[in-house]
PABADO-235994 format. One record per residue: x, y, z of N, C-alpha, C in turn; residue in one letter. Coordinates in steps of 0.001 Angstrom, whole numbers, plus 524288, in hexadecimal, padded with zeros to 5 digits. Layout:
! residues N
   n.c1   n.c2   n.c3  ca.c1  ca.c2  ca.c3   c.c1   c.c2   c.c3  residu
      X      Y      Z      X      Y      Z      X      Y      Z       A
...
! end
This chain:
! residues 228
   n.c1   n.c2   n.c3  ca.c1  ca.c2  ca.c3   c.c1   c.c2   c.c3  residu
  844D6  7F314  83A21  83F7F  7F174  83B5D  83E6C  7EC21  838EE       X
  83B13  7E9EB  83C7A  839FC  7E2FC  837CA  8345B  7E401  835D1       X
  83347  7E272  831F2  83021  7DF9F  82FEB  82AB4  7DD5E  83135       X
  82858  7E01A  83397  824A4  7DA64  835F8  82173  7D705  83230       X
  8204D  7D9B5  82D61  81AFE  7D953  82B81  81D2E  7DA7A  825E2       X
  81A75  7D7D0  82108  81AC0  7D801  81C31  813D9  7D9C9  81932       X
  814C1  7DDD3  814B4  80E93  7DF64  813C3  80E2F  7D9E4  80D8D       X
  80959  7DB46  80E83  8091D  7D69D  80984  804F1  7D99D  80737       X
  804A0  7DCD2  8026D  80208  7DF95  80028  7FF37  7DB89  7F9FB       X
  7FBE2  7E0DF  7F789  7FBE7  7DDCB  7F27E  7FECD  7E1A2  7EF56       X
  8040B  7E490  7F07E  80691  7E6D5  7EC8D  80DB8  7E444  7EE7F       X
  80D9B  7E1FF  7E99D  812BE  7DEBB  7E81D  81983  7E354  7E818       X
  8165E  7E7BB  7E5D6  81AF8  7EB23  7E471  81745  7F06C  7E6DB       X
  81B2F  7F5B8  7E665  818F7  7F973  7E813  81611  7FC57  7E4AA       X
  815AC  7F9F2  7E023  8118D  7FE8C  7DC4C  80B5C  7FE1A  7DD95       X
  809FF  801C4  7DF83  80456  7FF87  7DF82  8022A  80146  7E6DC       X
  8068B  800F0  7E80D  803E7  80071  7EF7E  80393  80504  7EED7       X
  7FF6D  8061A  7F163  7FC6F  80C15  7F32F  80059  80EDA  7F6B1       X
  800FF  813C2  7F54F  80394  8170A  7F682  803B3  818FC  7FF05       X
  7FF22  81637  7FF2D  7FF27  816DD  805E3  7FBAC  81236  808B4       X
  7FAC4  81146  80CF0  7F775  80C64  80DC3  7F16B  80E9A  80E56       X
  7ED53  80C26  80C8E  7E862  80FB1  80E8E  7E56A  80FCA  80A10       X
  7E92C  80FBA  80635  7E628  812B7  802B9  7E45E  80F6D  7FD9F       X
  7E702  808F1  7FED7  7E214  80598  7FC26  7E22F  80215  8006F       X
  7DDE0  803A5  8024C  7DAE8  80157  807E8  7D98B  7F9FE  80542       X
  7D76C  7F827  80050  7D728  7F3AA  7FF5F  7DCF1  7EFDB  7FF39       X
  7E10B  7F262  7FF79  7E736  7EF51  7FFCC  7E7CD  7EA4A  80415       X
  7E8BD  7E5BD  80411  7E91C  7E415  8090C  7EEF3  7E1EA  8083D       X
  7F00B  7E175  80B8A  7F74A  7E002  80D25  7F78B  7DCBE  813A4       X
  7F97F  7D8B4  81272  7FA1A  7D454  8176F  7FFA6  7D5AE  81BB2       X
  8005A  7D76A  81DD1  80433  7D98F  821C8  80551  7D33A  824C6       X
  80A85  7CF51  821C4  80C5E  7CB6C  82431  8104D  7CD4D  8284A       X
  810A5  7CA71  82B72  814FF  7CBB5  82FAE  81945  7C8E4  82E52       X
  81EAB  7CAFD  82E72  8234F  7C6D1  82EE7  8236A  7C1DB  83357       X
  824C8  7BE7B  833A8  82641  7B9E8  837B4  827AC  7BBEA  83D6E       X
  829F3  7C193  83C29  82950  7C179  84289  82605  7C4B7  8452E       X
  8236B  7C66A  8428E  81FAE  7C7B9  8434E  81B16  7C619  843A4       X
  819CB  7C032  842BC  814E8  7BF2B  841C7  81221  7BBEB  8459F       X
  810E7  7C0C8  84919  80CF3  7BF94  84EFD  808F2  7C291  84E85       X
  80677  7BE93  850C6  800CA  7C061  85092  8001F  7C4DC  85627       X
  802A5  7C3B3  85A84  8020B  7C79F  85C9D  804CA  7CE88  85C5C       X
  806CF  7CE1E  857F2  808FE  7D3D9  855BD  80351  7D502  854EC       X
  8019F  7D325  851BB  7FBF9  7D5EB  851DF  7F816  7D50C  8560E       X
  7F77A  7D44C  857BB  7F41B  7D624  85BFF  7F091  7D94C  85D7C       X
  7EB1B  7DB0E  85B9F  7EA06  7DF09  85B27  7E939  7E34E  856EB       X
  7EC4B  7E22B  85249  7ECA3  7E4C2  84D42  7E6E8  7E2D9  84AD8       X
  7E458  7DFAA  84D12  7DF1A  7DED9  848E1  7DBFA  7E39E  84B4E       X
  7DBEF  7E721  84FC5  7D7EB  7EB45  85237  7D97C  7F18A  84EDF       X
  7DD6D  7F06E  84BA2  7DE7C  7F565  8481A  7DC4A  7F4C8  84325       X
  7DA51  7F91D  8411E  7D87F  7F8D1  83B72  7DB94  7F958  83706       X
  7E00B  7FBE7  83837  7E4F6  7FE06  83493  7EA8E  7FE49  8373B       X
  7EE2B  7FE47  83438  7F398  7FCB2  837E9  7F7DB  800D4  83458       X
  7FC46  8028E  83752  800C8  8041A  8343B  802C3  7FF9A  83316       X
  806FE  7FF10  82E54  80BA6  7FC89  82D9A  810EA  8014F  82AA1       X
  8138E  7FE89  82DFB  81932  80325  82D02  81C7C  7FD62  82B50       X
  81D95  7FDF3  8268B  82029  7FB99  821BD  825B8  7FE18  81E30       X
  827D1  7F9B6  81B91  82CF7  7FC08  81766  82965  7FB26  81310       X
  82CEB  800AC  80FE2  82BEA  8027E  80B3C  831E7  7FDA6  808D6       X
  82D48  7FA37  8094A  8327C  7F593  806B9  83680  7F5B5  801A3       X
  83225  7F8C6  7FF6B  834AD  7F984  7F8F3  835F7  7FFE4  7F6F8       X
  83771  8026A  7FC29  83841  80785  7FABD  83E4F  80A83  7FD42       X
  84153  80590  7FF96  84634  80571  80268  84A09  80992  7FF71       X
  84CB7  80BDF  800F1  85000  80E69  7FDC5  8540C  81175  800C3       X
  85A17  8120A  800EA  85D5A  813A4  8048B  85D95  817F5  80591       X
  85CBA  81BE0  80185  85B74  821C1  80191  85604  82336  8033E       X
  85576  827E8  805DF  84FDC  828F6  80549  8503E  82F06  8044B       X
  84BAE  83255  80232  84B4C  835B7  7FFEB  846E4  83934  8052F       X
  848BC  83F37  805BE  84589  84264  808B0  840DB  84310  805BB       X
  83FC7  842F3  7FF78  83A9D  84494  7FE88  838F0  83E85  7FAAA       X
  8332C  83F0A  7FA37  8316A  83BED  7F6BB  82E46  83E96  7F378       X
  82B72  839EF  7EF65  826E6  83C51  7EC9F  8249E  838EF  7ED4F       X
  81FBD  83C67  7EF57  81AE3  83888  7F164  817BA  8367E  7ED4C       X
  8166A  83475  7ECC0  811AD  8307C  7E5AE  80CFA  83446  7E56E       X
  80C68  836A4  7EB44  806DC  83759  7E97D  8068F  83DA4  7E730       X
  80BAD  8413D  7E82F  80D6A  84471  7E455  80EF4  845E7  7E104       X
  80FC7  841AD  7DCA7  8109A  84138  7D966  8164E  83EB2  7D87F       X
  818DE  83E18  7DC43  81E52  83D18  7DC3B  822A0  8406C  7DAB2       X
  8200E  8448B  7D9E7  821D7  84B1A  7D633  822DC  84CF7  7DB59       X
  8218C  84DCF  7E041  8209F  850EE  7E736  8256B  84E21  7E8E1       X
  82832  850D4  7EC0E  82B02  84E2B  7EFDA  82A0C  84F44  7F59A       X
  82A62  84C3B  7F90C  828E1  84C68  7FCF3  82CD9  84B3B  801FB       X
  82DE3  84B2B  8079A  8315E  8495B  809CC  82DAE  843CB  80C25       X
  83337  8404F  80B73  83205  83B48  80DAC  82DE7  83A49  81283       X
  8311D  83C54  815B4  82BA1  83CBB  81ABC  82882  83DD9  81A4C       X
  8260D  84145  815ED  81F9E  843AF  81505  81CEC  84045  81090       X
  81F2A  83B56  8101B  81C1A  836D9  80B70  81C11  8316F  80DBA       X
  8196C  82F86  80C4C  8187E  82813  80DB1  81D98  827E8  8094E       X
  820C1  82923  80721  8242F  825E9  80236  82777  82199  806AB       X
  82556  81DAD  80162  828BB  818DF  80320  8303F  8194D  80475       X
  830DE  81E14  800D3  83853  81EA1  80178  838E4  82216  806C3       X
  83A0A  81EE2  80C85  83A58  822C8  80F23  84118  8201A  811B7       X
  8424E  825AA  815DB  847A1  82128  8193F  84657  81BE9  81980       X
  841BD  81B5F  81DA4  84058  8168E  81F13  83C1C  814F8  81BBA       X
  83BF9  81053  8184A  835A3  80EB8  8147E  8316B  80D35  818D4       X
  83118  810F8  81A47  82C29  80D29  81ECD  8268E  81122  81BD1       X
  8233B  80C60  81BE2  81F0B  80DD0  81B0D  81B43  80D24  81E76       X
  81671  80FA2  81F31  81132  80FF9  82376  80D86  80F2D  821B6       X
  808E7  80C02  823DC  803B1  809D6  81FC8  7FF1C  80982  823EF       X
  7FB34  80C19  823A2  7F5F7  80B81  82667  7F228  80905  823F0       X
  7F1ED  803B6  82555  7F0CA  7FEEF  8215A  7EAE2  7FCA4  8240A       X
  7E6DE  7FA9C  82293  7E205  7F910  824F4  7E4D2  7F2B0  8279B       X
  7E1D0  7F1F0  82C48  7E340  7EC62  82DE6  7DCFA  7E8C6  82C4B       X
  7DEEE  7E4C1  82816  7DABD  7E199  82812  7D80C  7DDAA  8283B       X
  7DCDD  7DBB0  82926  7DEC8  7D4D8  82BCF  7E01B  7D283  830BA       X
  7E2A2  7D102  83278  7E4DE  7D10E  835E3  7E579  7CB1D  83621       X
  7E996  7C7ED  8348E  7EA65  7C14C  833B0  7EE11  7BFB3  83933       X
  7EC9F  7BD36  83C91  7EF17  7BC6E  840EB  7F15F  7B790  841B8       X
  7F14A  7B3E7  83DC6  7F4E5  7B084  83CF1  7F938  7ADD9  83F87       X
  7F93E  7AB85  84288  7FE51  7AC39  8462B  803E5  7ABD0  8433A       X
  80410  7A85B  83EEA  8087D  7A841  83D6F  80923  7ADB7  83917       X
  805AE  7AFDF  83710  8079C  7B2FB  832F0  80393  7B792  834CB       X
  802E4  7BBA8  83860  7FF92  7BEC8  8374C  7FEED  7C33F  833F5       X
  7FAEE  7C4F1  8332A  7FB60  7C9E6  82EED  7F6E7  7CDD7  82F7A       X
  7F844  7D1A7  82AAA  7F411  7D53D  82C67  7F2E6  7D6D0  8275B       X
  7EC9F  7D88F  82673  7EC63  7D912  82056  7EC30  7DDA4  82061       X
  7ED96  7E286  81CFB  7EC0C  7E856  81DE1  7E94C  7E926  81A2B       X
  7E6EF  7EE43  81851  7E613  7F0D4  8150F  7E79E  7F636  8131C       X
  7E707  7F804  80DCF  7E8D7  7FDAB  80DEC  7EFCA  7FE80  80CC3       X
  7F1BC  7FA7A  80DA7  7F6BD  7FBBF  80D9C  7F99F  7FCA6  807AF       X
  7FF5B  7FFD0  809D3  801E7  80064  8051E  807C3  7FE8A  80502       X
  8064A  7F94A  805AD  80D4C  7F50B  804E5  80CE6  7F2A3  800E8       X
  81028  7F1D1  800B0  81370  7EC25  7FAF7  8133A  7E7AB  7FEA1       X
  8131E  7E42D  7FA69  81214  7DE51  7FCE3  818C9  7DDA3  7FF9F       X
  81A1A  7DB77  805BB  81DC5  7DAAF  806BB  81EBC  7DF90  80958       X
  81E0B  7E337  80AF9  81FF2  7E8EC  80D9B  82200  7E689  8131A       X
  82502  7E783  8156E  825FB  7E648  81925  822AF  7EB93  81D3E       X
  8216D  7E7B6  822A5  81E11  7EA9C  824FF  82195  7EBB8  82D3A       X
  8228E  7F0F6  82BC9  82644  7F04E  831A9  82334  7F10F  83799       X
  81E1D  7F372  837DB  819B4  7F299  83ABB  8139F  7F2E4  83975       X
  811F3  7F3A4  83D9C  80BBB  7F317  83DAC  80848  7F40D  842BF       X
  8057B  7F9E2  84123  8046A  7FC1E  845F8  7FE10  7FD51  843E1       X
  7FBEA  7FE8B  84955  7F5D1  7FE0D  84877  7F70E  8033D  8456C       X
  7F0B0  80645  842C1  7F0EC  80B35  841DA  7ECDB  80CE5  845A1       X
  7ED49  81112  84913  7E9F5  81388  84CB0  7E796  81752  84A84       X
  7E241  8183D  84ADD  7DD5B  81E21  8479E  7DF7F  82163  84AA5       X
  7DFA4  81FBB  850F5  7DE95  823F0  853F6  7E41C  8285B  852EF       X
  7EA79  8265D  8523D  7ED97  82948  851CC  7F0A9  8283B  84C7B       X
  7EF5D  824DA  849A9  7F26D  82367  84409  7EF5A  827F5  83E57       X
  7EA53  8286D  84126  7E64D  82A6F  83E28  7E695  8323A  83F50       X
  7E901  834C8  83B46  7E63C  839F3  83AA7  7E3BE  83D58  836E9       X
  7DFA3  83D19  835CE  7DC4A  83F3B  832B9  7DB7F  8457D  8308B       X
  7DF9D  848A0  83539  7E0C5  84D74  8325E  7E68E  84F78  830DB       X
  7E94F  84905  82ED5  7EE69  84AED  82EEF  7EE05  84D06  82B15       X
  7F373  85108  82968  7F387  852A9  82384  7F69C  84DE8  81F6C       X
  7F38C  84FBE  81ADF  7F69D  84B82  81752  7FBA8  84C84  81342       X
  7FE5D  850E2  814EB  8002C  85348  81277  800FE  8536A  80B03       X
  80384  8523B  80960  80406  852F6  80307  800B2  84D39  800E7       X
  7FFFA  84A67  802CB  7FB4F  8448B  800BA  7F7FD  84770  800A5       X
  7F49C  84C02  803A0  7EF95  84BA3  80341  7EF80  84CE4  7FBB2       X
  7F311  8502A  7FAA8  7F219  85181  7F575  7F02B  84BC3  7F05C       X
  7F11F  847ED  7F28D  7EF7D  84410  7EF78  7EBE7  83FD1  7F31F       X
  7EAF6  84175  7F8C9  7E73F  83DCB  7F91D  7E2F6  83A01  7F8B4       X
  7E1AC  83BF6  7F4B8  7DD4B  83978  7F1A9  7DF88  83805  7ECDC       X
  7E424  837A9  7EB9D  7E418  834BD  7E6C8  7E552  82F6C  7E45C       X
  7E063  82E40  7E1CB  7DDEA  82900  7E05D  7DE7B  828B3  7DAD9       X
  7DF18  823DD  7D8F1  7DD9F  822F0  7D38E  7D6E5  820C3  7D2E2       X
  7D5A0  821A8  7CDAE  7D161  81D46  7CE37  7D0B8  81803  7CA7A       X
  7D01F  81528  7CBCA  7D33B  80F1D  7CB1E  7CF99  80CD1  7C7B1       X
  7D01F  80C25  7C20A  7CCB4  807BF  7BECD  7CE19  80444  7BDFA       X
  7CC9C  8005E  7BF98  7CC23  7FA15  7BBBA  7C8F6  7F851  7B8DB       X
  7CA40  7F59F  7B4E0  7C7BA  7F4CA  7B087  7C401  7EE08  7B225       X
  7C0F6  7EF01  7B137  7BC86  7EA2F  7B217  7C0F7  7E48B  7B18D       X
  7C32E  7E3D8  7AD68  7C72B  7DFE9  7AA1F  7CB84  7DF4A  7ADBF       X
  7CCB7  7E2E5  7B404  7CF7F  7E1BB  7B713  7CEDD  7DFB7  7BD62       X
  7C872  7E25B  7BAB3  7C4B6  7E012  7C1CC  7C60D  7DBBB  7C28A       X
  7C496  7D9EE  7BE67  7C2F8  7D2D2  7BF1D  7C897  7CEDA  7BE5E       X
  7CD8D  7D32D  7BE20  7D26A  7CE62  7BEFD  7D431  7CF4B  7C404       X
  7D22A  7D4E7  7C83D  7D3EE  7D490  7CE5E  7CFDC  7D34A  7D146       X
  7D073  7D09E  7D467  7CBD3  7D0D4  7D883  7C95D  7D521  7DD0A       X
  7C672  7D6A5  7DEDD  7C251  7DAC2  7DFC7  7C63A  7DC19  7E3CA       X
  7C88A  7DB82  7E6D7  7CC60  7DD8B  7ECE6  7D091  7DE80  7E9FE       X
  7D3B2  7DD21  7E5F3  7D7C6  7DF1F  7E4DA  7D584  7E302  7E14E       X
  7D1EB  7E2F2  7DED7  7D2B4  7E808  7DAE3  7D1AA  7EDEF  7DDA2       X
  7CF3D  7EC3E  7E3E6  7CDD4  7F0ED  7E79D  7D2D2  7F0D0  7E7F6       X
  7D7DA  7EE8B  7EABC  7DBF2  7F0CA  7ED63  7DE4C  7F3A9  7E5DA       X
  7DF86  7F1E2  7E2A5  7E0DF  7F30E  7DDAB  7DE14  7F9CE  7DD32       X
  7D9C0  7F939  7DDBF  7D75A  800B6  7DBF0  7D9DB  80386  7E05C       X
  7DAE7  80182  7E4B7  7DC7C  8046F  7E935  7E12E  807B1  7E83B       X
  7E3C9  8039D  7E5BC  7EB55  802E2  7E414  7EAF5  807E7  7E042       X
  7E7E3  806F4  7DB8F  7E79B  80A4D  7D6DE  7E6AB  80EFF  7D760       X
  7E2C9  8102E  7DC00  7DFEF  815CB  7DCC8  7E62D  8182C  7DD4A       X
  7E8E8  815EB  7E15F  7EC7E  8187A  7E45D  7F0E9  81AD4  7DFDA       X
  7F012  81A85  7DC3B  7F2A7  81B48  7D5DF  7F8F9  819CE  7D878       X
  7FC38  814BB  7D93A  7FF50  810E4  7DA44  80439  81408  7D5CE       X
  80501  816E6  7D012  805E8  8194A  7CE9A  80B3F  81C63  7D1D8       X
  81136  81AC3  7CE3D  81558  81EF8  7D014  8122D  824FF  7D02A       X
  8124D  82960  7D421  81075  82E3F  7D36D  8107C  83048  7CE27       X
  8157D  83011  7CD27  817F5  831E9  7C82D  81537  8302A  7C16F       X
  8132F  82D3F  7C445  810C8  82A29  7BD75  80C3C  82C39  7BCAC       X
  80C44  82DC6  7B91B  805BC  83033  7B5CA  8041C  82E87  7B0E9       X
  806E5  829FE  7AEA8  80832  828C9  7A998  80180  82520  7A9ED       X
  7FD93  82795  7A684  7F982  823CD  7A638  7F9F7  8203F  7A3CE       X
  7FB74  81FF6  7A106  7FCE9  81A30  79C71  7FF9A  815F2  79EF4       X
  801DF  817C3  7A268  805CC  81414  7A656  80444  80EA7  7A974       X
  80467  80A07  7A55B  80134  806C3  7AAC8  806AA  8035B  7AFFC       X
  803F5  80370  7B518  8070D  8042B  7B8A4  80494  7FD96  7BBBF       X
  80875  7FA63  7BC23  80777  7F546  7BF91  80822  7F379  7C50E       X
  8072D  7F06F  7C73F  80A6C  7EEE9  7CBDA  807A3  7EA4B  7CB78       X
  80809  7E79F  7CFF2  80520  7E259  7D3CE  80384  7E3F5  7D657       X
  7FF8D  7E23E  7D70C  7FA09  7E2DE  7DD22  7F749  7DC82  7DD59       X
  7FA02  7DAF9  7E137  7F6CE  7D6C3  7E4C1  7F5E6  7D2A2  7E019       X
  7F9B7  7D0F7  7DD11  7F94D  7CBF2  7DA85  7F95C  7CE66  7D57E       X
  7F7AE  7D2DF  7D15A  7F6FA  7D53B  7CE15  7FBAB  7D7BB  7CBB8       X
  7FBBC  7D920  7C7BD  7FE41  7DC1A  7C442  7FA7D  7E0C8  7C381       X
  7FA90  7E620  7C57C  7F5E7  7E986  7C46B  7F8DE  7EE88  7BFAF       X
  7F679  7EE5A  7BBD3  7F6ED  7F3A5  7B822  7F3A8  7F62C  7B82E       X
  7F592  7FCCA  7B97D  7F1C3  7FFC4  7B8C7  7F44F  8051B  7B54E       X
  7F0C1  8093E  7B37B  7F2A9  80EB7  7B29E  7EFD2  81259  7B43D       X
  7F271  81862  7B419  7ED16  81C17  7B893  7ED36  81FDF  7B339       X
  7E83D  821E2  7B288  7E66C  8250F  7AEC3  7E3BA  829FE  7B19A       X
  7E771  82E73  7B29F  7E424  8335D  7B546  7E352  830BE  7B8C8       X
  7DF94  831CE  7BC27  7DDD3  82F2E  7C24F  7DCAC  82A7E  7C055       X
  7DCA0  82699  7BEC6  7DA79  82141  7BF42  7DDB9  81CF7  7BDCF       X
  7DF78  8191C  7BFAD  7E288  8155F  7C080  7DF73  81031  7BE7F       X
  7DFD8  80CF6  7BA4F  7DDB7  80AC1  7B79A  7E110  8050C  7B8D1       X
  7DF2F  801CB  7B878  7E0F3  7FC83  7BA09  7E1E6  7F9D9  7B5CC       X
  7E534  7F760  7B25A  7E6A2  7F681  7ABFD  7E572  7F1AD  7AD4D       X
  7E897  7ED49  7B150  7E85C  7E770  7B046  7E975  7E355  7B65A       X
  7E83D  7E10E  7B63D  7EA91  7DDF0  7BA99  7EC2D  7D92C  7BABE       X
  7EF25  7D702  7BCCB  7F354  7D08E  7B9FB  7F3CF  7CE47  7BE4B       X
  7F1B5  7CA40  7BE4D  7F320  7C776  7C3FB  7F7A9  7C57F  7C3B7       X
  7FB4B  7C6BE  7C94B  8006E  7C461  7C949  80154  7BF22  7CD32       X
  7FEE4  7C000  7D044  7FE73  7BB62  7D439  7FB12  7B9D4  7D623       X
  7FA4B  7B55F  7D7CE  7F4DA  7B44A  7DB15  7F30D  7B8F4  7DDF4       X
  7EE9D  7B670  7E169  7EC9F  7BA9C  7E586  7EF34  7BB99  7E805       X
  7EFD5  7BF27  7EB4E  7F2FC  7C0FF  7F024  7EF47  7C215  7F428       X
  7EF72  7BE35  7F941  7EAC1  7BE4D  7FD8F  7EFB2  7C250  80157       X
  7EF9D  7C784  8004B  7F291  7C9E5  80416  7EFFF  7CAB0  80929       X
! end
């Protein structure tokens, strides 16, 4: 399969991206097209949809073996499960699926793009299509949820300290509580004392989770802005 399309996120590495797309609705990520791809009449029409699939590689999860069961994160990583019955990134094929908001739409002739929202890529994911999402048949509202529902609702709740408001600016610290709720956290770790880092969107972010609440320790700017 080629390539058409590269995601451009604000997460540098994979610690930190939300475990499914949707579920920090403030995320935005620029969907560039490769060179041969970049016609404006491929899109055509994609501005009359509100939300789109993308079917993507699990770029950083390649591996020659693959395994019949996993452990899913949101069971503690203790459950095993069979491959086909989990989103896990280790599958035969790394392909991943994303029901992402459309909220841009840059028609550019030489470079077009598309801005999303909601999504859950690493900066650089390679992107292998891009299809509308339809309510009328993409959408079912009495499917079962099988073994997720048992944690569907689970949230952290996210403090920052006044002394950290004022070094992010007001749109990143929304996509930032989004990230945190989602407790970003190996399953396996319960260690409260533990403080845990990554990069988000120009930042160095430290945080630790205490019982339900996920506390924000510091933030370090690493690079300029990033106009993703």
């Amino acid at each position: 399969m080629k390539i058409v399309a590269r995601a451009h996120s604000e997460f540098p590495s994979k610690f930190g991206i939300p475990r499914q797309s949707g579920l920090a609705s403030a995320l935005r990520t620029r969907i560039v097209f490769e060179p041969e791809f970049r016609n404006v009449e491929a899109l055509r029409g994609i501005e009359e949809f509100s939300h789109l699939w993308l079917i993507w590689d699990f770029s950083e999860a390649h591996q020659e073996q693959w395994s019949p069961t996993v452990r899913p994160p949101r069971l503690g990583g203790n459950r095993r499960m069979g491959v086909f019955a989990t989103r896990s990134p280790f599958r035969p094929n790394p392909i991943g699926l994303s029901c992402v908001e459309l909220v841009e739409v840059d028609l550019n002739p030489k470079s077009p793009t598309l801005l999303v929202g909601g999504a859950d890529l690493m900066d650089g994911t390679p992107i292998y299509d891009i299809k509308p999402y339809l309510l009328t048949t993409d959408c079912h509202p009495d499917a079962s949820k099988g073994f997720t529902q048992e944690h569907e609702n689970y949230q952290l709740e996210v403090e920052i300290p006044d002394t950290i408001v004022k070094k992010m600016p007001t749109e990143k610290l929304t996509k930032l509580r989004e990230v945190l709720a989602q407790d970003p956290r190996p399953a396996y770790h319960h260690d409260e004392s533990r403080i845990y880092g990554f990069p988000f969107d120009g930042y160095e972010v430290k945080f630790s989770v205490n019982g339900n609440k996920a506390i924000l320790q510091s933030v370090k700017r690493l690079l300029p802005p990033k106009n993703v």
